[in-house]
C-alpha positions in Angstrom: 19.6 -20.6 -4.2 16.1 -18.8 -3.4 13.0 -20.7 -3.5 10.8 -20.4 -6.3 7.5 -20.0 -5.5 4.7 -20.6 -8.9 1.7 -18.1 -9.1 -1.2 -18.6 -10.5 -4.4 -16.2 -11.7 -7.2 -17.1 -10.8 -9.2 -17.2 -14.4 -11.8 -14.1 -13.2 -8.4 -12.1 -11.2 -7.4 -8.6 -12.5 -4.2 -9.3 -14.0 -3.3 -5.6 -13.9 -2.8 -6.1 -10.1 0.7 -7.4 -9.5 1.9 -10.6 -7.9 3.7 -10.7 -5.1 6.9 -8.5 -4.5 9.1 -7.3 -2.5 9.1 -3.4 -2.1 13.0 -2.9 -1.2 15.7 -4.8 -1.9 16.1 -5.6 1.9 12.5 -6.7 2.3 11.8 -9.9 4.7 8.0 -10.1 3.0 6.1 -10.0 0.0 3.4 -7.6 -0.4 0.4 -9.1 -1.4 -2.8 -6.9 -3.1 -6.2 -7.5 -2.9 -7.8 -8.3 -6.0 -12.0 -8.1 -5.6 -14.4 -9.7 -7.8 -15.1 -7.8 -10.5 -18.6 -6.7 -9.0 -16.4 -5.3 -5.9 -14.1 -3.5 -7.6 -15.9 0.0 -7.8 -17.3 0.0 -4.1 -14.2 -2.0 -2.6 -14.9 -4.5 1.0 -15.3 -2.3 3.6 -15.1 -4.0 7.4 -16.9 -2.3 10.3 -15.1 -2.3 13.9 -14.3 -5.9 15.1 -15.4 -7.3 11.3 -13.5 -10.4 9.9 -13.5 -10.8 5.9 -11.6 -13.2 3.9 -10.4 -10.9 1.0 -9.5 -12.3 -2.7 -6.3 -12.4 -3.7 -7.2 -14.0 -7.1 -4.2 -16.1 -7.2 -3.2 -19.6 -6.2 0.6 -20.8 -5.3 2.1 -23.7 -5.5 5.4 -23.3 -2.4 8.3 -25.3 -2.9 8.3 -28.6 -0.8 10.4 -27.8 2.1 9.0 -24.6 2.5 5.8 -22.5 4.0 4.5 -19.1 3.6 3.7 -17.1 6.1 1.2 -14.4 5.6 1.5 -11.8 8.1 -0.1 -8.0 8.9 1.1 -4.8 7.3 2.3 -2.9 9.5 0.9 0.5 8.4 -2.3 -0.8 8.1 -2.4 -2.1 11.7 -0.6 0.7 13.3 -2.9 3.2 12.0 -6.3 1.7 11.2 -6.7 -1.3 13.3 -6.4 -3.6 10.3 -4.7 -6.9 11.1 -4.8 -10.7 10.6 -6.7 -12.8 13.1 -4.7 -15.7 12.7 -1.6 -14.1 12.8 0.6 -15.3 11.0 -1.1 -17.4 8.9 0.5 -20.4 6.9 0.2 -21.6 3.5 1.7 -25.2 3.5 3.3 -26.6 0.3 0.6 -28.8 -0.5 -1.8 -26.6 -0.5 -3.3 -25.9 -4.0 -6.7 -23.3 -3.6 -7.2 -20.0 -3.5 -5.2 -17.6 -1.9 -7.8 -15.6 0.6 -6.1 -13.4 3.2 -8.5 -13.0 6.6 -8.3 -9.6 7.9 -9.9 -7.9 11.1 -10.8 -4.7 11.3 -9.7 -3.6 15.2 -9.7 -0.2 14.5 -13.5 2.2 15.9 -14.0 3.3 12.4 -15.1 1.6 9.3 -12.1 0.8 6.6 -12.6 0.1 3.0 -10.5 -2.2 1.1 -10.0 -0.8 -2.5 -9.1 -3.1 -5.6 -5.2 -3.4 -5.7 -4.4 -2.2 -2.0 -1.5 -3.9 -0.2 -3.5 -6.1 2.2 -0.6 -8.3 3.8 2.4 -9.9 3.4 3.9 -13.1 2.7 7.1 -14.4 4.1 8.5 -18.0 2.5 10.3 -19.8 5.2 12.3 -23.1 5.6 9.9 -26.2 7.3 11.0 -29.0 9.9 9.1 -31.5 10.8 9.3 -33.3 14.1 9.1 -36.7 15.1 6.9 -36.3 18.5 7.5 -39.0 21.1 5.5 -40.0 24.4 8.0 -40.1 27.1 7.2 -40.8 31.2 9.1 -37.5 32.1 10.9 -34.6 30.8 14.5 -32.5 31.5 14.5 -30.2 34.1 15.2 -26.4 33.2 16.1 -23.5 35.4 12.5 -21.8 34.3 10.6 -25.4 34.7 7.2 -24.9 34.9 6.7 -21.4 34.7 4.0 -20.0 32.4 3.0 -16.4 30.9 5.1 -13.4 32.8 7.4 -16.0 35.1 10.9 -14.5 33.7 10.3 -11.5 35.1 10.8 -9.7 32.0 8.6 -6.6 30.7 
């Protein structure tokens, strides 16, 4: 059984912008829309080159126990204007309870405008393990061992 994940409005939130959805049936994530305070709406959020912005999403969620969501770039947004996440992906733990905000970047060398109702990101729900971590005096040996970034070899 999928996971259910509850929405909330914010009480100020456009509620002619839609939640969350997936655009084909095939979809891995959610697209989510930016919904501006009113008094953005008309002009939009527009980032200059190498701005970050924390854009309103006017919701809250409430993700199942068990579960996170990831909230990860749009591809067509980054591909051709630059715009991506800086903390990519973000999470959304299940505990969490405020308001949805997705951080964007503008990498791009023009200026980009955010409009009321654009699709911003997306958000993928994914199963969570915890660890148990433990101190130990020594750990396993591996055929890799200690190397770091670029030691496979591999392109």
């Amino acid at each position: 059984m999928s996971p259910v994940v509850r929405v909330l409005r914010e009480p100020w939130a456009d509620p002619g912008i839609p939640l969350p959805g997936y655009q084909t049936a095939g979809a891995a994530g959610a697209d989510i829309c930016a919904n501006l305070p009113e008094a953005d709406r008309a002009a939009g959020l527009t980032l200059q080159p190498m701005q970050r912005a924390v854009v309103a999403t006017g919701l809250r969620v409430e993700i199942p126990a068990g579960y996170e969501a990831q909230i990860r770039p749009r591809s067509g947004l980054a591909t051709k204007h630059g715009i991506t996440l800086p903390n990519t992906p973000g999470t959304i733990d299940s505990d969490y309870r405020g308001p949805l905000g997705v951080a964007l970047i503008n990498l791009g060398p023009e200026a980009y405008t955010i409009h009321h109702g654009d699709r911003i990101a997306q958000m993928v729900v994914a199963p969570v393990l915890q660890a148990t971590f433990e101190g130990v005096e020594m750990l396993g040996d591996t055929q890799r061992g200690t190397g770091g970034f670029g030691s496979t070899g591999l392109r």
